[in-house]
GUKEKE-768765 format. One line per field, with one value per residue (C-alpha): residue number from 1; residue in one letter; x, y, z. Coordinates in Angstrom, 1 decimal. Layout:
BEGIN
nr c(NUM ...)
rest c(A ...)
px c(X ...)
py c(Y ...)
pz c(Z ...)
//
This chain:
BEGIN
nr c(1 2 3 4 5 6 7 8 9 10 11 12 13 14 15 16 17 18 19 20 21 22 23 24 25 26 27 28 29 30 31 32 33 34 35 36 37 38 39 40 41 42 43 44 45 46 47 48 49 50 51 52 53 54 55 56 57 58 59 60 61 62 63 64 65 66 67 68 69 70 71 72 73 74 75 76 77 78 79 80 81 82 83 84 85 86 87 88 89 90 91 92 93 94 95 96 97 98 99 100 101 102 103 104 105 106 107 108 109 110 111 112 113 114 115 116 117 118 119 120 121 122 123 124 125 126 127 128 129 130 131 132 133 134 135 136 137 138 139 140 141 142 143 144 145 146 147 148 149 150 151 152 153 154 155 156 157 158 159 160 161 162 163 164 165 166 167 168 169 170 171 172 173 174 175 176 177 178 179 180 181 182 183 184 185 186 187 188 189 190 191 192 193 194 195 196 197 198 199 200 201 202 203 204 205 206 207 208 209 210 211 212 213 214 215 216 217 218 219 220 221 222 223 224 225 226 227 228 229 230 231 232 233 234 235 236 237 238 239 240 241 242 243 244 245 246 247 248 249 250 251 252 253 254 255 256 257 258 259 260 261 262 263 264 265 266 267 268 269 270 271 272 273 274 275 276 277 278 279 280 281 282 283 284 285 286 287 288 289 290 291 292 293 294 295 296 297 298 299 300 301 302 303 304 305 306 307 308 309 310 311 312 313 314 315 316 317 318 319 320 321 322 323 324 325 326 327 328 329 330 331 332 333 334 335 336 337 338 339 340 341 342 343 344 345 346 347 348 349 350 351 352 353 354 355 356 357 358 359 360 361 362 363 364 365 366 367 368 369 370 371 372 373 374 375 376 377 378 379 380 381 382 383 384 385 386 387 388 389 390 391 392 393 394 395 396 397 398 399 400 401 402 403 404 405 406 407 408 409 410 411 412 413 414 415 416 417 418 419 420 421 422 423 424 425 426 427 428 429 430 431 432 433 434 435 436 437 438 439 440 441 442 443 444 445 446 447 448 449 450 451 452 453 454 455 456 457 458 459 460 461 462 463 464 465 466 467 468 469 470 471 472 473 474 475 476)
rest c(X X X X X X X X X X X X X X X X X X X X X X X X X X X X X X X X X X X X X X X X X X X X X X X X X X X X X X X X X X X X X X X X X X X X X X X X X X X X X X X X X X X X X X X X X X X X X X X X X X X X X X X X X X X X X X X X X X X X X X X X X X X X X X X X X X X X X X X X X X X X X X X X X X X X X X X X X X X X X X X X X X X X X X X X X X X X X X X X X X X X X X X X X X X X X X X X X X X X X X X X X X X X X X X X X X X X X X X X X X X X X X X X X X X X X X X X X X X X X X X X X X X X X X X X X X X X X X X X X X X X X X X X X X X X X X X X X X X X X X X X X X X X X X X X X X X X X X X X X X X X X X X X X X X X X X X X X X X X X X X X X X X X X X X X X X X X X X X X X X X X X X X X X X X X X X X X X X X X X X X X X X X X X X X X X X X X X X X X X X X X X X X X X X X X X X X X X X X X X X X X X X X X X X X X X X X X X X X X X X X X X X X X X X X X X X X X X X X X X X X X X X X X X X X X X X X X X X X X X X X X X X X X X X X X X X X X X X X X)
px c(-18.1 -16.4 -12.6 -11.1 -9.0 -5.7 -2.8 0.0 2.7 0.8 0.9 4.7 6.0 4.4 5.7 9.1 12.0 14.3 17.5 18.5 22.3 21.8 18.4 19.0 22.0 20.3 17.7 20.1 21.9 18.7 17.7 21.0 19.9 16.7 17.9 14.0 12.8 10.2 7.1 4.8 1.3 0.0 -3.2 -2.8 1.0 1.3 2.9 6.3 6.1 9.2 11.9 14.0 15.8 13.1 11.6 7.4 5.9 2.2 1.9 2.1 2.7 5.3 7.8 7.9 7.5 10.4 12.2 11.5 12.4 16.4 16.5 19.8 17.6 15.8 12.3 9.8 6.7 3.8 0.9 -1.9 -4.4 -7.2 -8.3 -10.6 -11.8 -15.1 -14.2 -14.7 -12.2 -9.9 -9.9 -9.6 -6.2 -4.8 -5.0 -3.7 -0.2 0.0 -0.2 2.5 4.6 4.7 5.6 8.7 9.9 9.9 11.5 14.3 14.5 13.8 11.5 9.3 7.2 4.3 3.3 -0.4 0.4 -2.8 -3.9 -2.4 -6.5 -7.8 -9.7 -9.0 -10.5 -9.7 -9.8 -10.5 -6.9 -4.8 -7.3 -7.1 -3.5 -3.4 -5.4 -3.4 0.2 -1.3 -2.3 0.5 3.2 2.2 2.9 0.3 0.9 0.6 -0.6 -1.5 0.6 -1.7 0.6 -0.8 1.4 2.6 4.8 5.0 1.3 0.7 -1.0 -0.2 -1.9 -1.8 -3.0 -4.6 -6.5 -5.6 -5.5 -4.9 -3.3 -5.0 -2.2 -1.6 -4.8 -5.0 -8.6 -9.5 -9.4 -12.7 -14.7 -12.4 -14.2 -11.7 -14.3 -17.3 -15.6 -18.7 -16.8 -14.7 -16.0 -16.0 -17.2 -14.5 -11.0 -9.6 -8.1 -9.2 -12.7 -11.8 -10.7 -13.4 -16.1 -14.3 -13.8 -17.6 -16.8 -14.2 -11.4 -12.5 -11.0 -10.2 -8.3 -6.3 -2.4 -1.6 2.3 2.0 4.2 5.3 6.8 8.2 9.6 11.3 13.5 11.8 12.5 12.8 9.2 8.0 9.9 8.6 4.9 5.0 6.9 3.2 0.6 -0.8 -3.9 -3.6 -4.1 -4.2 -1.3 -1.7 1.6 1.0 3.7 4.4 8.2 10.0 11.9 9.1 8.4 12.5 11.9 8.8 10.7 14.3 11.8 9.9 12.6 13.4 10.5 10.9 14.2 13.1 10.4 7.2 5.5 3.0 1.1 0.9 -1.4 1.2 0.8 4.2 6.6 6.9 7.5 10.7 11.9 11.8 14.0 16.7 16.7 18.3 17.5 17.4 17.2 14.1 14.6 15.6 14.2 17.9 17.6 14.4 14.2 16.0 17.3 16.7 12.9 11.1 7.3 5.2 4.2 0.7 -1.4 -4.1 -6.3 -9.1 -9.0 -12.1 -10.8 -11.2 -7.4 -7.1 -9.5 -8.3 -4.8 -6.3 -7.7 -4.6 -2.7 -5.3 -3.3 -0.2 -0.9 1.7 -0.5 -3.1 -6.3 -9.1 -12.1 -13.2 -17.2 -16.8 -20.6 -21.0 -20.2 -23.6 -23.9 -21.2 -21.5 -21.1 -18.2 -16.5 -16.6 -15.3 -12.8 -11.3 -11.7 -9.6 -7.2 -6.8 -6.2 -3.8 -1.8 -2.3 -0.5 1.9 3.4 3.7 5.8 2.9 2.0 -1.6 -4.1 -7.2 -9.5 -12.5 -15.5 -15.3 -18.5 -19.0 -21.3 -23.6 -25.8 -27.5 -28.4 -26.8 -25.0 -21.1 -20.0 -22.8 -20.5 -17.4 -18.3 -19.4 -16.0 -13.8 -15.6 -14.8 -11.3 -11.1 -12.2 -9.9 -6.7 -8.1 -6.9 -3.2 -3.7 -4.7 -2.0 0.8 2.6 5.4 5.4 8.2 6.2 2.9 1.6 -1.4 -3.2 -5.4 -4.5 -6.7 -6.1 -2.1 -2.5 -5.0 -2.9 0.5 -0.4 -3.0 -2.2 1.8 1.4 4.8 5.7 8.3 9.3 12.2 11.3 13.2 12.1 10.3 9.5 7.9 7.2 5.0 4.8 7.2 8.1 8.6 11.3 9.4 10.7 11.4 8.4 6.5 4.6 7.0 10.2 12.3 9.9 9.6 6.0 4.8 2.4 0.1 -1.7 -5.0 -4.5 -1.1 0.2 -0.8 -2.8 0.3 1.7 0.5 1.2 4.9 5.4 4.3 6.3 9.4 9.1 7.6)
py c(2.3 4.3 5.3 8.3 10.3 11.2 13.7 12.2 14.5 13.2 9.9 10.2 11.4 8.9 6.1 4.3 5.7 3.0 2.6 2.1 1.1 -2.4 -3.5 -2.8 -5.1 -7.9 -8.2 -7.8 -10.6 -12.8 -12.2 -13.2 -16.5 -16.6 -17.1 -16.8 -15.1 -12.2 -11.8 -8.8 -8.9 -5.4 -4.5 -1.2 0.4 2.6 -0.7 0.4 3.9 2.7 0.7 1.9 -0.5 -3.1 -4.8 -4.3 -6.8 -5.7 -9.3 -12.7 -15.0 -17.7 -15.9 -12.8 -14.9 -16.9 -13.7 -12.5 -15.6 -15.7 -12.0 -10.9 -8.9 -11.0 -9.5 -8.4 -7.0 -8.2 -5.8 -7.3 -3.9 -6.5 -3.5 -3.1 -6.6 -8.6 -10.6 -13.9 -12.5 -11.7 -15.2 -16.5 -15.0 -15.1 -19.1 -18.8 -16.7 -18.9 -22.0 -20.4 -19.5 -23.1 -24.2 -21.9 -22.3 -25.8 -25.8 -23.5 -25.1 -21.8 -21.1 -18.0 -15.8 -14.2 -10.8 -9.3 -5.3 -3.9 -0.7 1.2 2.4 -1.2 -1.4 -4.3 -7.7 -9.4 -12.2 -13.2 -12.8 -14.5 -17.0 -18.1 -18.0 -20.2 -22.7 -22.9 -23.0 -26.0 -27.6 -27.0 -26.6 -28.5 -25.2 -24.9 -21.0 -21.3 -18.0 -14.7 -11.1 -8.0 -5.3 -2.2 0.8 3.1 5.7 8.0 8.3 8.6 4.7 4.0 0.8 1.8 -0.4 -2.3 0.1 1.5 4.9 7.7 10.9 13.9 16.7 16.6 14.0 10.4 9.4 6.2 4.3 3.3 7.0 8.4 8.3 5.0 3.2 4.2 2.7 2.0 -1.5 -2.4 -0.3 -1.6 -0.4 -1.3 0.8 -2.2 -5.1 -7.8 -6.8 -5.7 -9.2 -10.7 -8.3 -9.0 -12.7 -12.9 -14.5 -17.2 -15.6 -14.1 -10.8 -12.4 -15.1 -13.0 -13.0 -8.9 -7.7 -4.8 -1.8 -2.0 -5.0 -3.8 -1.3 -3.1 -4.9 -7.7 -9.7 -13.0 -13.1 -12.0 -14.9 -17.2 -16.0 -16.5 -20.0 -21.1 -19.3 -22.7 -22.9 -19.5 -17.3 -13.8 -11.5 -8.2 -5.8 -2.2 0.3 3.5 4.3 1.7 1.2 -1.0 -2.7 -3.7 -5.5 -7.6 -8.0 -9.7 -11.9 -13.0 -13.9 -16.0 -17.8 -18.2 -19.5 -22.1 -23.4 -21.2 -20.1 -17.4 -15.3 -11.5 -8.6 -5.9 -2.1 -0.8 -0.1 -3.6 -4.6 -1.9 -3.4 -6.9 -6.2 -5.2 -1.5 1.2 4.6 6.8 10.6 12.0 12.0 15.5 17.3 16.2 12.8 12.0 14.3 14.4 17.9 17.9 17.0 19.9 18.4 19.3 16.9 15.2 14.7 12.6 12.8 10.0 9.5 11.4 11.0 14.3 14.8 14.2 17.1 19.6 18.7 19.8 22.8 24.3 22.4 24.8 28.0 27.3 29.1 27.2 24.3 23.7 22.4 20.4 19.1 15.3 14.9 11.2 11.5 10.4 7.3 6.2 7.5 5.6 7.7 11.2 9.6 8.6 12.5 13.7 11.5 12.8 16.1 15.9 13.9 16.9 19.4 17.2 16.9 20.3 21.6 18.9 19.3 23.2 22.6 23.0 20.7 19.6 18.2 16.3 15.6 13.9 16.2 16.4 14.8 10.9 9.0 7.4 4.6 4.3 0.6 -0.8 -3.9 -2.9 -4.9 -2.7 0.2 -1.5 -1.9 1.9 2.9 0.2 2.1 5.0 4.0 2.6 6.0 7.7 5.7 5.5 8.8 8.1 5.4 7.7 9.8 10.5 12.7 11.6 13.9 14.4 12.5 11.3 11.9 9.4 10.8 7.4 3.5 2.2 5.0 4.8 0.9 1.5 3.8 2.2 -1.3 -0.3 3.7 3.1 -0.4 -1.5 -5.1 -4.1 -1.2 -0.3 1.6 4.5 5.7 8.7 11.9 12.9 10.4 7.9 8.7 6.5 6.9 4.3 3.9 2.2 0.0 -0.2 -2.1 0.6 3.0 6.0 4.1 5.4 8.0 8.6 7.6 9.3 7.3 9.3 7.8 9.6 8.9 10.5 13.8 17.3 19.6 21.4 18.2 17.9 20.8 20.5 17.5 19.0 22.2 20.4 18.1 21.1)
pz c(23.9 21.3 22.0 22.9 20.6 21.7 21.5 19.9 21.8 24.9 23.9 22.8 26.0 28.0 26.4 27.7 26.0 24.2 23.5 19.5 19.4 18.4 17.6 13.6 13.7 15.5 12.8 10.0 12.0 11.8 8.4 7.9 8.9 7.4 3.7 2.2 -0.4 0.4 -1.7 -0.9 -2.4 -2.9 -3.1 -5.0 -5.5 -2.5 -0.7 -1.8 -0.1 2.5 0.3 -2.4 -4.7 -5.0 -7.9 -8.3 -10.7 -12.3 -13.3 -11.4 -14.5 -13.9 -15.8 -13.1 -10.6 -11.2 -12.1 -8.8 -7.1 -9.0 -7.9 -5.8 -3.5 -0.9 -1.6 -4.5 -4.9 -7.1 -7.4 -7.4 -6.8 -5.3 -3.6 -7.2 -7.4 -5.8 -3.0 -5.0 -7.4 -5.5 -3.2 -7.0 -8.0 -4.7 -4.9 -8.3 -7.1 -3.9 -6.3 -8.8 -6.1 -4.3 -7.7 -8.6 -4.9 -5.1 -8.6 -7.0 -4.1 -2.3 1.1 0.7 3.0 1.9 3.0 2.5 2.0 2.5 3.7 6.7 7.5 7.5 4.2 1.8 1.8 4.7 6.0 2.3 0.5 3.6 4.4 0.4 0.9 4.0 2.6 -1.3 0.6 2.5 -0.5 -3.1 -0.5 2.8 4.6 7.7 9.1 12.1 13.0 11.1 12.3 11.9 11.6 10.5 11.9 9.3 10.5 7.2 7.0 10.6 11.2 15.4 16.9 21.2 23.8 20.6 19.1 15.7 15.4 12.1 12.9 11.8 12.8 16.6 17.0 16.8 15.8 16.4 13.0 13.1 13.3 10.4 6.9 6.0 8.1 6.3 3.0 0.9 -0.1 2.7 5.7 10.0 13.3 15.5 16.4 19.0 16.6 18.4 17.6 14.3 13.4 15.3 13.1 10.2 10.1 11.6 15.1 13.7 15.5 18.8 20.6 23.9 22.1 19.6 21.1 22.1 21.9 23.9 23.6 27.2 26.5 23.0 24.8 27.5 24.8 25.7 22.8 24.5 25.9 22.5 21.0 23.9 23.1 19.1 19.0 21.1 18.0 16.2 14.4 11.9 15.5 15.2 16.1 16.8 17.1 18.7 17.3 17.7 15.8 13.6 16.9 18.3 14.5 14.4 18.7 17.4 13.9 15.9 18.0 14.6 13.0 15.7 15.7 11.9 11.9 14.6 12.4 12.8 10.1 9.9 7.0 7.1 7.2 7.2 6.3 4.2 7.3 8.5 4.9 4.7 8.1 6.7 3.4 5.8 3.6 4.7 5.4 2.2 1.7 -0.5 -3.8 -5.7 -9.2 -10.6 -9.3 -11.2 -13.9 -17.3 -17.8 -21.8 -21.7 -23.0 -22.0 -19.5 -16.8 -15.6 -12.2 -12.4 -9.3 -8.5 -4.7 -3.0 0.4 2.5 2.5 -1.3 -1.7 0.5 -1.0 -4.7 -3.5 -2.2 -5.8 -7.7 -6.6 -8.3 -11.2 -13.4 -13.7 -16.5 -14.2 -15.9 -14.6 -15.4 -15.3 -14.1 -13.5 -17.3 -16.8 -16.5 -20.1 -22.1 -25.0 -23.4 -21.4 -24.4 -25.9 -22.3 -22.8 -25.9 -24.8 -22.1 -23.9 -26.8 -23.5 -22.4 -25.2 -26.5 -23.4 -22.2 -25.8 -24.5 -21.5 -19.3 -16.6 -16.4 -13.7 -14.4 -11.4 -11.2 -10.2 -6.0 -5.8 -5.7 -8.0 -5.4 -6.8 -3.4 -3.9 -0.7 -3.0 -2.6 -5.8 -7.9 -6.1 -7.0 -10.4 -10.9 -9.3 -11.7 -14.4 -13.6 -13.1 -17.1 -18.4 -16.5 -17.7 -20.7 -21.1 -20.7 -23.0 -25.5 -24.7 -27.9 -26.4 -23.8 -19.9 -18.2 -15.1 -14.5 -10.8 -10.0 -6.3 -5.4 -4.5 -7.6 -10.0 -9.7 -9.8 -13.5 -15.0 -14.6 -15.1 -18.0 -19.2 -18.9 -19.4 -17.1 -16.4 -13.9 -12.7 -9.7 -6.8 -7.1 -3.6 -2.0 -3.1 0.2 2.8 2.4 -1.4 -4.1 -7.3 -10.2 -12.4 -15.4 -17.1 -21.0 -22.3 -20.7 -23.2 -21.8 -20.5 -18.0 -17.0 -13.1 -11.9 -8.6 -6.7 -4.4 -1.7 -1.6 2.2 2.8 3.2 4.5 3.0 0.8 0.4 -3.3 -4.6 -3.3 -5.1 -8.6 -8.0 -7.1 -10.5 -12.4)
//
């Protein structure tokens, strides 16, 4: 039986109200205690859309790894963007950074925790990444989770999990997650809205509904912190936890009873959306960031948007960007990409636009042609492959690029990830913070092709409908 959608002023005024003098201070008291090193696995770069301050690594060599690890700051990301990879790739080089990271902690004589950032709509593969994870940290470090947190409630982008079901705001609505378009995800789409059954569909019966463990907002919201704790010090043999959230209130009472647990022994994996990971770091609170903040007064160049996502919302949002006449808009026939040699002249025409009017002052926007490229074969790595294909030719035109912007935006998970990994070619780069909520910005670092330069990363997910265009006139 499908779910019903709900109101989220409804829902907000039914919920128990909570008090919020002291909860922040008791988890800054116990990750006080818990004196281990953080390490968030992204799979694309829209992770970081809640910290400031933070270090993001494109690579996982032993060398960023370790620099991660002797970091003052108790966490660091590593993108990993798996989000673009097969499954069997992606089990592969998440056994390879587990196996790294059991080394360098053991070198430094330093406990970790390992968070799976994935996305706050449920796509990604799961159970894949943390099951690879679970199994490499009991290998290389004799570390046997005992249980799994599921945790995808994302306040900026409107992400709620009530009464177990997961649910994506679409203004005052909540739709269940699975009967929005995330859940038709040609690669990683699901049927079910309710967790349990989520994880049961998606680990194929291996972990059953009725036996996941439930932290119910009721009891999140009677401060109930001690029956929390009680219930996760019993989770043994990789169970499933699933939090329901509804403000970073209820993620900071689970967080203070977790900790606990931790710092008595118990160690779990994680399947986290970004919020949890910003509650973790212990970061504050940080305004948006200004033009002046980001922006060096003396650069004469235009900026660039690069748009990939095809979500609904990305769409809508470059429909309303294509009235502000300031911008230079230029259409990307992606559709060429089953002819390699036409693809490579749209290619370099796009690129001579580019520079022609960056150099000019002038801002420009390349999208990718509204409609998808469908193979219609049914085989989702045949799909996966078309789309990673599409991605190259796209950041192969800020690759190409001679001329230096003033900022790159990138409006998709996989595109930003391409383009600054690849196009931009950073190593490291520091979260500067948000530009809007929900969306970060890069401070790339000096081996970079343009260093220094702020890098806006877009979820194609995130926003309202004027939300893109307000980011490219604020910067332009």
């Amino acid at each position: 039986m499908a779910e019903m959608k709900l109101s989220l002023a409804e829902t907000k005024a039914h919920l128990a109200a909570y008090d919020n003098t002291d909860i922040r201070e008791k988890v800054m008291q116990q990750l006080v205690m818990l004196g281990k090193k953080i390490i968030v696995l992204d799979d694309d770069p829209t992770g970081v859309q809640t910290v400031h301050g933070i270090s993001v690594y494109t690579d996982w060599t032993r060398d960023s790894i370790v620099e991660g690890f002797l970091e003052e700051n108790p966490m660091f990301f590593i993108l990993t963007n798996s989000r673009s990879f097969t499954n069997e790739h992606t089990v592969k080089i998440h056994r390879q950074i587990a196996k790294t990271i059991a080394e360098v902690g053991k070198e430094q004589d330093k406990e970790f925790i390992i968070i799976s950032r994935s996305d706050s709509t449920l796509r990604g593969h799961y159970p894949a990444e943390t099951q690879a994870l679970r199994e490499t940290l009991l290998t290389w470090a004799g570390m046997d989770n005992d249980g799994e947190i599921i945790f995808p409630f994302f306040q900026e982008g409107g992400r709620f999990t009530i009464n177990n079901i997961h649910y994506v705001q679409e203004g005052d609505n909540l739709i269940p997650a699975g009967e929005t378009e995330f859940a038709s995800d040609k690669t990683f789409g699901y049927i079910h809205s309710h967790l349990g059954k989520w994880i049961e569909e998606k680990t194929e019966g291996q972990f059953k509904a009725q036996n996941v463990l439930y932290i119910s907002l009721e009891e999140i919201r009677r401060g109930d912190i001690e029956g929390i704790y009680q219930k996760l010090l019993c989770v043994t043999g990789f169970n499933k936890v699933v939090v329901n959230a509804m403000d970073y209130y209820d993620v900071m009472v689970f967080t203070s009873a977790l900790l606990r647990a931790i710092n008595q022994g118990k160690q779990f994996l994680f399947r986290t959306a970004a919020s949890f990971t910003k509650v973790l770091s212990g970061v504050a609170d940080k305004e948006l960031l200004t033009k002046e903040e980001l922006l060096d007064a003396t650069v004469t160049t235009g900026g660039l948007v690069i748009i990939g996502s095809h979500v609904n919302k990305t769409s809508q949002q470059l429909e309303i960007l294509k009235t502000y006449d300031k911008a230079i808009m230029i259409e990307f026939n992606q559709h060429l990409v089953l002819q390699p040699l036409m693809l490579a002249v749209e290619v370099e025409r796009v690129v001579a636009l580019c520079e022609e009017n960056i150099k000019a002052g002038k801002t420009v926007v390349v999208y990718t042609k509204r409609e998808r490229v469908d193979l219609n074969t049914n085989n989702k790595e045949d799909e996966l492959d078309i789309s990673t294909k599409i991605s190259d030719a796209i950041t192969s035109i800020v690759q190409k690029l001679k001329v230096k912007p003033k900022f790159i935006v990138a409006k998709g998970g996989i595109t930003s990830s391409e383009i600054g990994t690849k196009g931009i070619q950073v190593r490291k780069a520091i979260v500067a913070g948000q530009i809007k909520p929900g969306i970060p910005v890069w401070i790339v670092g000096d081996e970079s092709k343009f260093p220094g330069m702020p890098y806006i990363i877009f979820p194609g997910n995130v926003g309202t409908p004027n939300t893109l265009k307000e980011v490219v006139q604020l910067l332009d």
